[in-house]
GUSE-315508 format. One record per residue: x, y, z of N, C-alpha, C, CB in turn; residue in one letter. Coordinates in steps of 0.05 Angstrom, whole numbers, plus 5000, padded with zeros to 4 digits. Glycine has a CB too. Example, Ala and Ser with C-alpha at 12.3 -4.5 7.8 and 13.67 -1.06 7.14 Angstrom:
2
526448865156524649105156526449345156522649115181A525749555142527349795143525850015157528249885114S
REM end
This chain:
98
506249704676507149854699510149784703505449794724X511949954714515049894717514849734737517150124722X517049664743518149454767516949674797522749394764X515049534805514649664831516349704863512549554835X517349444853519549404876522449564873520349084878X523149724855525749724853526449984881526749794818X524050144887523950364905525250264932520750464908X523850024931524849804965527649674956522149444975X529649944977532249834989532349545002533050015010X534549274988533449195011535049195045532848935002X534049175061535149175081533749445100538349165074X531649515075531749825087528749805106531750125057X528549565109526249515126526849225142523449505108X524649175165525848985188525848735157523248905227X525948495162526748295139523348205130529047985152X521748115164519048085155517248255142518048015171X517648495143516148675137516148745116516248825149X519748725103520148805079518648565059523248845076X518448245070518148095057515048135043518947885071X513748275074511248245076510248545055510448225110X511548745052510948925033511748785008512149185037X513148704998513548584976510948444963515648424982X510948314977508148064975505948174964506947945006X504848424981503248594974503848734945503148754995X506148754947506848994919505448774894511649094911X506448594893505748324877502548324872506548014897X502148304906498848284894497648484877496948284917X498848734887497849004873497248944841500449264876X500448864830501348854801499348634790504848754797X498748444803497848224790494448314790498847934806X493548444808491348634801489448284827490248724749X490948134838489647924857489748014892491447614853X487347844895486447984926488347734941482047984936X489847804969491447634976489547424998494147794988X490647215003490047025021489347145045491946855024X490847375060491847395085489247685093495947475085X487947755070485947925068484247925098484347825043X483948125120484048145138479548265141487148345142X477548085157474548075147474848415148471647875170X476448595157475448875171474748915141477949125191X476748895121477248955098473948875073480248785094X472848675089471048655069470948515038470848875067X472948375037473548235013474848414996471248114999X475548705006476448954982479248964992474549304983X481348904969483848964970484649304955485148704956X484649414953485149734948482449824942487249814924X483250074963479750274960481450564957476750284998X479550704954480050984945481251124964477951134937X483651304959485051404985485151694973488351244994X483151884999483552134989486552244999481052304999X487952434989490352554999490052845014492352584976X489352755042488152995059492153105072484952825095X490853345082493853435091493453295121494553825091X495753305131496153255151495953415175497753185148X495753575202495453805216498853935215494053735249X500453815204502754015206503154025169506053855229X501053985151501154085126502753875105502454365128X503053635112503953495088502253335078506153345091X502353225056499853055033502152925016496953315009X500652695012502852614989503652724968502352424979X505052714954506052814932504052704908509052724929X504252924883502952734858501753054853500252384864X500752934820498953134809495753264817498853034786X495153474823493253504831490453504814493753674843X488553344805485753264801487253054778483153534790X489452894778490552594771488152284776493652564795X486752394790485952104794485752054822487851894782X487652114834488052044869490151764870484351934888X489351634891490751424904488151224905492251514935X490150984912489550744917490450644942490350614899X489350484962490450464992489650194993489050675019X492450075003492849744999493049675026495549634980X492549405030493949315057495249195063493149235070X498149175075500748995076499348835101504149165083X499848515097499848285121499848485143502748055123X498748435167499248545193501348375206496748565210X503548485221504948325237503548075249505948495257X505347905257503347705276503047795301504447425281X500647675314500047715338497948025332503147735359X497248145311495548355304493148345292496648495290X490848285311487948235304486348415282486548255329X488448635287486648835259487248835233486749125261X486849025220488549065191490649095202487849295170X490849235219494449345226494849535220496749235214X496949785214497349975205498650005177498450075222X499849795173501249805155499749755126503149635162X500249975110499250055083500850225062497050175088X500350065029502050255014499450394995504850074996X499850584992498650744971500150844949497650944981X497250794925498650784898497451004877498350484884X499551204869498551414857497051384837500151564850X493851384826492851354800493851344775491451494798X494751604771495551674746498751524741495352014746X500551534763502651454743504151174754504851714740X502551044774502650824785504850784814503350664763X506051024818507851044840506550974871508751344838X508550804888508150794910509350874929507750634913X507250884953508351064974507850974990507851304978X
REM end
């Protein structure tokens, strides 16, 4: 797989967050479930992410019957009891993230 990080500007996110997507990108590549793995999650670090439209009509980009996505979970801020919102998804077929 190419360098996953090269997409992340840096600066182009707050510093923890960027650090904290990074981290994740890592775990992705290395195919390992992270420490910070959150119980909602279930011991499962990426599950299947369908690409539904949205109500004003956008869906991610990518080839259509490719495989789908993959839906990861970045650290939750501190002070955030849940998963959090924050998540990257990873195109099947050609490994791109979004």
């Amino acid at each position: 797989m190419p360098n996953t990080e090269s997409w992340l500007m840096p600066g182009s996110l707050p510093s923890s967050e960027e650090s904290d997507v990074i981290n994740a990108i890592r775990h992705i590549d290395a195919a390992t479930t992270p420490h910070w793995l959150h119980p909602q999650a279930r011991g499962v670090f990426g599950r299947p992410h369908r690409n539904r439209l949205t109500p004003n009509g956008d869906s991610l980009p990518g080839i259509p019957g490719s495989g789908g996505y993959m839906e990861y979970d970045v650290a939750p801020p501190a002070g955030v009891v849940t998963r959090g919102p924050r998540r990257i998804v990873r195109e099947t077929a050609t490994g791109k993230l979004y």
